[in-house]
C-alpha positions as CSV (number, residue, x, y, z in Angstrom):
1,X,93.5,93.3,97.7
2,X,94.9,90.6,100.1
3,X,94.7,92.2,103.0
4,X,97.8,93.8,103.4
5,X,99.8,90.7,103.4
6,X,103.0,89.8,102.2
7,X,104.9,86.3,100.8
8,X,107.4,87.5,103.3
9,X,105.4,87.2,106.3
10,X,102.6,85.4,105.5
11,X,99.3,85.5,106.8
12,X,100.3,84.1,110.6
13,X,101.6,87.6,111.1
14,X,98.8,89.7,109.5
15,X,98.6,92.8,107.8
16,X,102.3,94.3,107.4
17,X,103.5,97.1,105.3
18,X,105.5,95.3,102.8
19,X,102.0,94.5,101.4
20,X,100.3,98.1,102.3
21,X,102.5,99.7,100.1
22,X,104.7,102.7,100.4
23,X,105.7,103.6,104.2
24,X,107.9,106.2,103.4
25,X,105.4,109.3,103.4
26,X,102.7,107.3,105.2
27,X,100.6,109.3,102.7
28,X,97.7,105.9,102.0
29,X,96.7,105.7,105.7
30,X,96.3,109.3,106.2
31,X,94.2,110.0,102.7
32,X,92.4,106.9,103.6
33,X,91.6,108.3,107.2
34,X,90.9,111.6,105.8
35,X,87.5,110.4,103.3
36,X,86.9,107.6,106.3
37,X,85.6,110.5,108.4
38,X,84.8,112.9,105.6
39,X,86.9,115.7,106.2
40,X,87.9,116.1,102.9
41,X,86.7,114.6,99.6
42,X,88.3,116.2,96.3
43,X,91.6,116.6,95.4
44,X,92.5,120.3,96.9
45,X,91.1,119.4,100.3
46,X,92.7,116.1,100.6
47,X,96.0,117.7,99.4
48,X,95.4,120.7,102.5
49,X,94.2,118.2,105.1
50,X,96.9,115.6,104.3
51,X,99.6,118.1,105.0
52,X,98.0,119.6,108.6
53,X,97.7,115.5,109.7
54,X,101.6,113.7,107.6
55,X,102.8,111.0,110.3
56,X,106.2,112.0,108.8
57,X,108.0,115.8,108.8
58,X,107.6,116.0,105.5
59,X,105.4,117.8,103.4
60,X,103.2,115.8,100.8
61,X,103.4,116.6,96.7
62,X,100.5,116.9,95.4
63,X,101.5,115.1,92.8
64,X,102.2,112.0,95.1
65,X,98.6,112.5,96.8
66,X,96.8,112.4,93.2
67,X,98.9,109.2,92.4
68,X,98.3,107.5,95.3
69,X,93.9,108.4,95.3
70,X,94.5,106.8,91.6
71,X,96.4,103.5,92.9
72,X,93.9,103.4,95.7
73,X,90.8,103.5,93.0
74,X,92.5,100.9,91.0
75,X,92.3,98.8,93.7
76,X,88.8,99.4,95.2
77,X,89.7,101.4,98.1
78,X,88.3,104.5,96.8
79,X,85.4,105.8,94.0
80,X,85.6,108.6,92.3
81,X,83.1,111.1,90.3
82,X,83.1,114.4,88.5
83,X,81.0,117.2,90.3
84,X,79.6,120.5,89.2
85,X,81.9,123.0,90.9
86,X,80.2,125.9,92.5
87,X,81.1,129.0,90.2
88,X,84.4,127.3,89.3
89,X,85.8,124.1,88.0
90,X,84.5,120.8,87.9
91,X,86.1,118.7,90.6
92,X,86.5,115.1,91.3
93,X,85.2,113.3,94.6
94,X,86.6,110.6,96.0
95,X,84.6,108.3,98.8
96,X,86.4,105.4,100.5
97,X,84.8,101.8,99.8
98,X,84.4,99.0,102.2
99,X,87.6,97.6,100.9
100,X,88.7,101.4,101.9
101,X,87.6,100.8,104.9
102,X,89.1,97.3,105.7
103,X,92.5,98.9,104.2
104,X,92.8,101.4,107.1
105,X,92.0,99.1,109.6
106,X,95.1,97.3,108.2
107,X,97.0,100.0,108.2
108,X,96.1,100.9,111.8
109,X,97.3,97.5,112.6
110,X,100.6,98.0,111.5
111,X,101.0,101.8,112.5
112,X,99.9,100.6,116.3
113,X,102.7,97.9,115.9
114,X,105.6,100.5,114.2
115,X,104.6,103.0,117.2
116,X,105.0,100.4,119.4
117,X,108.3,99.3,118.4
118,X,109.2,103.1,118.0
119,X,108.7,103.2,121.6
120,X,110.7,100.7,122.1
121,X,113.6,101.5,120.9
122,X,113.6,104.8,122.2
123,X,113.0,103.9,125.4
124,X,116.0,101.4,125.6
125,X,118.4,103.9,123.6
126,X,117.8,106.7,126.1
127,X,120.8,107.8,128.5
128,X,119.9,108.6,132.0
């Protein structure tokens, strides 16, 4: 993965998200922060936590969480394994890698700089 940069920017301007991927739902940070402090790590509970924590008012398809954990594995970001489910089904885990990792700090590079410029503009749009 090259670090979240773009041909459009460059590397001069670091990590942006025309090279994190989709911005839209902001779902790839927020999975990624989620198994970064292992407060959730199969599907359901990613699904559940992702919801409570969306940067966006939207609520998060499922089906959109599941695609994105399998973009993020194809990459390296995240593993994944079958487990023995307690009385029920077998479920998959999902850990973030290092390259996990590294992706998040990325994308906490760009969120810090969208917030920033969300500020902004609100700030000089207000009427007093």
């Amino acid at each position: 993965m090259p670090r979240g940069q773009c041909r459009r920017h460059g590397a001069q301007y670091g990590p942006c998200s025309c090279g994190l991927g989709r911005v839209s739902r902001l779902v790839e940070p927020v999975i990624l922060s989620l198994l970064a402090r292992h407060e959730a790590r199969y599907g359901y509970e990613i699904i559940e936590e992702a919801n409570r924590r969306a940067l966006t008012d939207s609520e998060i398809d499922a089906a959109v969480v599941y695609r994105t954990l399998r973009t993020l594995e194809q990459v390296g970001c995240v593993v994944s394994q079958w487990q023995r489910g307690a009385g029920g089904p077998d479920r998959r885990m999902y850990e973030i890698t290092e390259v996990g990792e590294q992706h998040l700090q990325d994308w906490l590079i760009v969120l810090d700089r969208h917030a920033k410029a969300m500020q902004d503009f609100v700030t000089s749009n207000r009427t007093t």
